[in-house]
Structure formats: structure tokens, C-alpha cells
OpenMM code with the backbone's topology and positions (N, CA, C; nanometers):
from openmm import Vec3, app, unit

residues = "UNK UNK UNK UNK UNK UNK UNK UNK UNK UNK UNK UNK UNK UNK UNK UNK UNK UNK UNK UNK UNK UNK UNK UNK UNK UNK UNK UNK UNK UNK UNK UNK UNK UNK UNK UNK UNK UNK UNK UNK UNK UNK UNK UNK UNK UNK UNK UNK UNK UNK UNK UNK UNK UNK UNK UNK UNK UNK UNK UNK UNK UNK UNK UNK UNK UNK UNK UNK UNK UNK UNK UNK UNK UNK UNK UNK UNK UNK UNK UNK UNK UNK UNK UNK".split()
positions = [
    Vec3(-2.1920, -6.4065, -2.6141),
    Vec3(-2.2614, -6.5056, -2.6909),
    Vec3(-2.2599, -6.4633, -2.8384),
    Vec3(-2.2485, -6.5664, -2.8873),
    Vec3(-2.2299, -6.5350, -3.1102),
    Vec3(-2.3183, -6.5775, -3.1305),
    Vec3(-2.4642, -6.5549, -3.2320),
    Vec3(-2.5733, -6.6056, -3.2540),
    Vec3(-2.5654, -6.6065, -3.4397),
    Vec3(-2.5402, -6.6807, -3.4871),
    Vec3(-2.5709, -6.6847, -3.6534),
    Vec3(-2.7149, -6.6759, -3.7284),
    Vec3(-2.7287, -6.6073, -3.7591),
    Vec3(-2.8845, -6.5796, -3.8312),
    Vec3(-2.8679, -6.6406, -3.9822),
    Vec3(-3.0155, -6.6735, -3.9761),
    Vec3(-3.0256, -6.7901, -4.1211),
    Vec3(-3.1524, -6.7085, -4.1942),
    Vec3(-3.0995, -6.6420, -4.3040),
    Vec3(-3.2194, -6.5279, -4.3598),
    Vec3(-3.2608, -6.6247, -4.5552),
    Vec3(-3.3616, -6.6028, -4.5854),
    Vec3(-3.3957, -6.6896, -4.6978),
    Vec3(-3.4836, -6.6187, -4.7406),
    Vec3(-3.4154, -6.5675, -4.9228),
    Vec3(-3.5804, -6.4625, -4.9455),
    Vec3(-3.5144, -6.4946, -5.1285),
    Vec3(-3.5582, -6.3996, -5.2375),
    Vec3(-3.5717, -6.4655, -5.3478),
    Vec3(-3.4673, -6.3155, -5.3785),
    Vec3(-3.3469, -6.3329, -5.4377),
    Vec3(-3.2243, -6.2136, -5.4547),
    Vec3(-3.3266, -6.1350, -5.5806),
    Vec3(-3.3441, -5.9859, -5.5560),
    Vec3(-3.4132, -5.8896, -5.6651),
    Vec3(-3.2679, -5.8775, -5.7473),
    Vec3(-3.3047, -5.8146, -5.8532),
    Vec3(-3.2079, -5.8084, -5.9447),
    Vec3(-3.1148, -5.6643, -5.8945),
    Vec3(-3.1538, -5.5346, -5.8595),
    Vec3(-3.1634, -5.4330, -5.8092),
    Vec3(-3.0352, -5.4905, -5.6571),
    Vec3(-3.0540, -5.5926, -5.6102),
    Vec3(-2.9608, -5.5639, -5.4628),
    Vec3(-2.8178, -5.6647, -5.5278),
    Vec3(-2.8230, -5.6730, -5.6218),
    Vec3(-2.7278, -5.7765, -5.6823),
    Vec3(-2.6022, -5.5959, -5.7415),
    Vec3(-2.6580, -5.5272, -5.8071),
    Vec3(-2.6121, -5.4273, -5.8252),
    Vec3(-2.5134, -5.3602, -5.7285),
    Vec3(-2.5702, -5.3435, -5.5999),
    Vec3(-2.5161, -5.2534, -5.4772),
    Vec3(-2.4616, -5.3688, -5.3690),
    Vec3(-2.4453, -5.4607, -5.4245),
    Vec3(-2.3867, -5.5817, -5.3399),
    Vec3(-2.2615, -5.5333, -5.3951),
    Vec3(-2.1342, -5.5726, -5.2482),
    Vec3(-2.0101, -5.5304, -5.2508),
    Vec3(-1.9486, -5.6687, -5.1600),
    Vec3(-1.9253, -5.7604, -5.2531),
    Vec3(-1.8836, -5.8973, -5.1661),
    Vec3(-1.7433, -5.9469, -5.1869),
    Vec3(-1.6665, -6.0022, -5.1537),
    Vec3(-1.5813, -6.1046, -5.2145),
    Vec3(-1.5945, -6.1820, -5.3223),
    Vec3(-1.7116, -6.2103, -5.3153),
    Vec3(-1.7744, -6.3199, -5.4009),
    Vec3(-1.8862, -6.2752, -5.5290),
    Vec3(-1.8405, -6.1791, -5.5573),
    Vec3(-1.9037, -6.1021, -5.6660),
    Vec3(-1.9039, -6.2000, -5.7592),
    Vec3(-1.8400, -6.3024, -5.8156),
    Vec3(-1.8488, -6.3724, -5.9229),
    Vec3(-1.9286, -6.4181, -5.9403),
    Vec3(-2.0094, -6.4715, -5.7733),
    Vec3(-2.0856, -6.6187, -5.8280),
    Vec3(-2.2408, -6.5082, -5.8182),
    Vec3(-2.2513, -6.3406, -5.8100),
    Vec3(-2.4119, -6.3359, -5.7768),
    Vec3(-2.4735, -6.3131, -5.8402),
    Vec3(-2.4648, -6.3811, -6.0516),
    Vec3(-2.5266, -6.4141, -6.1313),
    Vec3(-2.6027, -6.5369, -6.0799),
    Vec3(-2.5229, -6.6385, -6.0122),
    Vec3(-2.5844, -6.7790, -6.0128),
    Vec3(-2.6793, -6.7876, -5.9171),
    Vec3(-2.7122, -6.6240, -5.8261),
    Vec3(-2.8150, -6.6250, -5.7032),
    Vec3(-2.9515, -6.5483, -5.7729),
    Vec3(-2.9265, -6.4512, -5.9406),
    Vec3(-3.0010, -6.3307, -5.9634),
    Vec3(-3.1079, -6.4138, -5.9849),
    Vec3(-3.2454, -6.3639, -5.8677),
    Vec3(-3.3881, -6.4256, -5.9331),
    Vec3(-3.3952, -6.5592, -5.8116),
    Vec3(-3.3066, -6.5895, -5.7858),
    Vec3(-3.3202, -6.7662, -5.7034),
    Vec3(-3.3624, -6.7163, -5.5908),
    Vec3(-3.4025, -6.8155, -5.5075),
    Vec3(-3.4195, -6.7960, -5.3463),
    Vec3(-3.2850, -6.9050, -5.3013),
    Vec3(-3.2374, -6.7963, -5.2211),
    Vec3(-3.0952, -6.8379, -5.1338),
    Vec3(-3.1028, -6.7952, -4.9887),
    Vec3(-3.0241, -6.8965, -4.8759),
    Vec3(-3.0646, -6.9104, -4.7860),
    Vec3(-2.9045, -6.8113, -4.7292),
    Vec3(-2.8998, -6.7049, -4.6729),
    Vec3(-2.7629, -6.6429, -4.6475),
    Vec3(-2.7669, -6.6849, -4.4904),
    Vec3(-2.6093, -6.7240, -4.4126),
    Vec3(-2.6147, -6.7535, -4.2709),
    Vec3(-2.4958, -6.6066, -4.2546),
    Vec3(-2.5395, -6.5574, -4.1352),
    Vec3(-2.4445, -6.4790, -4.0875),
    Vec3(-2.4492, -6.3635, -3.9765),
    Vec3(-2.3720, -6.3166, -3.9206),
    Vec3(-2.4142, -6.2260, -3.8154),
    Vec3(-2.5186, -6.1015, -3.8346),
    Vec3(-2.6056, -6.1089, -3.7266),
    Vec3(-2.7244, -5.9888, -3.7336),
    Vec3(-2.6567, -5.9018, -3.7041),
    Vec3(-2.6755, -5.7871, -3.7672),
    Vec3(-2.5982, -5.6506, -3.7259),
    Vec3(-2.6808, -5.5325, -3.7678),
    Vec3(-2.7123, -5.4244, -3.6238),
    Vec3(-2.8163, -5.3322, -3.6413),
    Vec3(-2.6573, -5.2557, -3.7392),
    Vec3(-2.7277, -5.1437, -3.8185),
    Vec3(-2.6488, -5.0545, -3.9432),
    Vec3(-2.7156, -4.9422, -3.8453),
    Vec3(-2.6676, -4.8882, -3.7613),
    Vec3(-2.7215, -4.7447, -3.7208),
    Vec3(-2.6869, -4.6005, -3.8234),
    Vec3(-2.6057, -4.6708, -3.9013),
    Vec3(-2.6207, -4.5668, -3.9997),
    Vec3(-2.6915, -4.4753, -4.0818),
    Vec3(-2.7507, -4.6334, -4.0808),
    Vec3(-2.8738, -4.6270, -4.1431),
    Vec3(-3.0137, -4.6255, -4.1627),
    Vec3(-2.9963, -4.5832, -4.0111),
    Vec3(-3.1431, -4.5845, -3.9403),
    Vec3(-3.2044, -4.4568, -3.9737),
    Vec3(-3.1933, -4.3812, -4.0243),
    Vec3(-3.2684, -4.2941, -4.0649),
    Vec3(-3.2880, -4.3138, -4.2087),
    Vec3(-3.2856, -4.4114, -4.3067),
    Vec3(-3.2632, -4.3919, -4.4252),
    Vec3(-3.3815, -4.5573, -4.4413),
    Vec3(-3.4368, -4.6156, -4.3196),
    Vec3(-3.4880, -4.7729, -4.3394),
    Vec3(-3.5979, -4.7521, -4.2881),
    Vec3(-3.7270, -4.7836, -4.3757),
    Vec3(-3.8760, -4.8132, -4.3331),
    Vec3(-3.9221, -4.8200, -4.1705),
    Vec3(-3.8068, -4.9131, -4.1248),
    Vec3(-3.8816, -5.0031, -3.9800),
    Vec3(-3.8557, -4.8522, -3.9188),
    Vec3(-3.7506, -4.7570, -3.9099),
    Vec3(-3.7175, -4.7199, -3.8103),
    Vec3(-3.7210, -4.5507, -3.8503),
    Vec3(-3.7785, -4.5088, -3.9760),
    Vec3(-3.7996, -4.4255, -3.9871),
    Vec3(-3.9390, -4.3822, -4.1259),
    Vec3(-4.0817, -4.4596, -4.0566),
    Vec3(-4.1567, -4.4907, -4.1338),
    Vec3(-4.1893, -4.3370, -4.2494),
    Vec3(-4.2314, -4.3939, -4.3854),
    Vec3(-4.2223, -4.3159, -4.4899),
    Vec3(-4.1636, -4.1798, -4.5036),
    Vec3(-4.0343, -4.2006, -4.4939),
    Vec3(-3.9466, -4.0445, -4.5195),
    Vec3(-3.9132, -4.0959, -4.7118),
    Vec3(-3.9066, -4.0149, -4.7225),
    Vec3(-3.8904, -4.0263, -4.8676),
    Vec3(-3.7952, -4.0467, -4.9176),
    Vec3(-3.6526, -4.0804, -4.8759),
    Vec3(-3.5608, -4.0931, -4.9156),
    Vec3(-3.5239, -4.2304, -4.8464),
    Vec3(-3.5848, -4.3225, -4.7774),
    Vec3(-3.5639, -4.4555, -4.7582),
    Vec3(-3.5260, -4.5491, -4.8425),
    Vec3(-3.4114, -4.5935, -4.8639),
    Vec3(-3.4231, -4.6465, -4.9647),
    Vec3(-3.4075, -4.8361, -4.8894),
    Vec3(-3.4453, -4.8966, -4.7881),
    Vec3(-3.3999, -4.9587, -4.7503),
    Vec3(-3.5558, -4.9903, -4.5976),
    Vec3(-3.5844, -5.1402, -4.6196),
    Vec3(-3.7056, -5.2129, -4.5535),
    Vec3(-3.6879, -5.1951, -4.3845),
    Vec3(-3.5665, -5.1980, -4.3922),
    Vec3(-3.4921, -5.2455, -4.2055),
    Vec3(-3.3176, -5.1838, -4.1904),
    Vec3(-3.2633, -5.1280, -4.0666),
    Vec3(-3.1365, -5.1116, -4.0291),
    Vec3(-3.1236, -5.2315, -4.0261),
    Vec3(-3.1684, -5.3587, -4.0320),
    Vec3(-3.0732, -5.4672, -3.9741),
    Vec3(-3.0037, -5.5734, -4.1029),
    Vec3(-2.9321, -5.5936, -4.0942),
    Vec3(-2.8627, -5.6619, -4.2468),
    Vec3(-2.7601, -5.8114, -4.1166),
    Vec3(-2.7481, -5.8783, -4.2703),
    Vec3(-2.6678, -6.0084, -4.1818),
    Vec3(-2.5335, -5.9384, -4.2566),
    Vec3(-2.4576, -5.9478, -4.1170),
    Vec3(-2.3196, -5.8901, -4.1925),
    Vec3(-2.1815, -5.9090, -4.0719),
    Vec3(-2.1420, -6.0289, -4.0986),
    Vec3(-2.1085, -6.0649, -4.2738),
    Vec3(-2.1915, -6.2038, -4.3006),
    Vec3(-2.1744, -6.2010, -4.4047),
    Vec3(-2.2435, -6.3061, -4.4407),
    Vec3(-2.1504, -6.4159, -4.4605),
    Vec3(-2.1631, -6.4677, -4.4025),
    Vec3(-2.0588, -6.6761, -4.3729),
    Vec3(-2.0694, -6.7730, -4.4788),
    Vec3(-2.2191, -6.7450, -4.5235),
    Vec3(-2.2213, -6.8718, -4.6551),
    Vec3(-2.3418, -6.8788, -4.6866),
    Vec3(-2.3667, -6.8807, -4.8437),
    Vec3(-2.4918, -6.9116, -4.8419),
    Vec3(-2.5273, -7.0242, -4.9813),
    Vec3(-2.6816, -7.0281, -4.9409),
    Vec3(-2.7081, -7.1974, -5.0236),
    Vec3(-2.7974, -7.1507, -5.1545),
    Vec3(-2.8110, -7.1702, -5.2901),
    Vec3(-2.8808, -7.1599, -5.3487),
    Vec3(-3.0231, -7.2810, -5.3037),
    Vec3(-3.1348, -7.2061, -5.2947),
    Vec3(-3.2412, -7.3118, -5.2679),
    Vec3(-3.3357, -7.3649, -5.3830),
    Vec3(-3.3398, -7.4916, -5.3892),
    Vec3(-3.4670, -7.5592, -5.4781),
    Vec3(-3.6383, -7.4617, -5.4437),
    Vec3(-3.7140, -7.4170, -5.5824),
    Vec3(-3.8135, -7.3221, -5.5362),
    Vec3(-3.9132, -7.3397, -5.4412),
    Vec3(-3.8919, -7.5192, -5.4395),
    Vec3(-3.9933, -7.5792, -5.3058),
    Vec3(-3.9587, -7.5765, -5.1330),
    Vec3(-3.8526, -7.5105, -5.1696),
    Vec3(-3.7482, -7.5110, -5.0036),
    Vec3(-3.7853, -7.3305, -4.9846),
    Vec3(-3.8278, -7.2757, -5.0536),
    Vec3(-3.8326, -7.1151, -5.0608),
    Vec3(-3.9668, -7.0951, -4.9440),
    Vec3(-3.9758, -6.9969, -4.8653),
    Vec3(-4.0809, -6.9862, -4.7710),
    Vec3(-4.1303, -6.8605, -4.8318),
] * unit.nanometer
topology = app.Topology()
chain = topology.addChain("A")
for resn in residues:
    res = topology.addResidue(resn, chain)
    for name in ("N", "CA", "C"):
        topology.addAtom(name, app.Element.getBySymbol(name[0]), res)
């Protein structure tokens, strides 16, 4: 089974930096907006020692959750009233 995840939050200026996309051009036109990204859930076990959920306050976390949408399929710039 393929399940597409639909994630929607407001892009910090900070993850625009360490973003490594194809589409590097357009992620001025996302910095600050709320955008809706669709794409596969994927645990990062990499990085599970380095993410809040799964390795609460170690000091070198730099990261909320192992789980990231990846890859990401497409995403929508949202009007601020569509933002949750």
C-alpha cells in the first residue's frame, strides 16, 4: 500500500537554508508563507538519535521528529486563512 501525506505549517527561514531540492529556485516564493507539502512519510532512522520525539532533550538535537515527507511530490503555497 502507498499512502501520500499532506503536511501544512508556515516555512522558517532557517529550513529554507538546509533544504536540498530540485526546486531550489522557487524556496524564496515559500520563505515565511504557509505551504501545504504532499509526499511520502518516511521514518529517517538516521536520525533518530539527533530528533526531540525519539530522543527527548539530548543536546545536540537539532530536529522536532525522525519523520520527514520524503520526497516531497508537490506543494501549494497557501492563502494565510487556509493555514491551520
Amino acid at each position: 500500500m502507498v499512502v501520500l501525506f499532506l503536511l501544512c505549517f508556515r516555512v522558517p527561514a532557517f529550513s529554507l537554508k538546509v533544504a536540498q531540492t530540485a526546486a531550489s529556485n522557487h524556496l524564496c516564493e515559500i520563505k515565511g508563507k504557509c505551504v501545504a507539502f504532499t509526499g511520502f512519510l518516511f521514518y529517517d532512522s538516521i536520525h533518530a538519535d539527533e530528533a526531540e520525539n525519539t530522543a527527548p532533550g539530548r543536546k545536540k538535537n537539532w530536529r522536532k521528529t525522525a519523520w520527514e515527507v520524503h520526497p516531497v511530490t508537490s506543494y501549494e503555497v497557501l492563502d494565510d486563512d487556509e493555514c491551520p
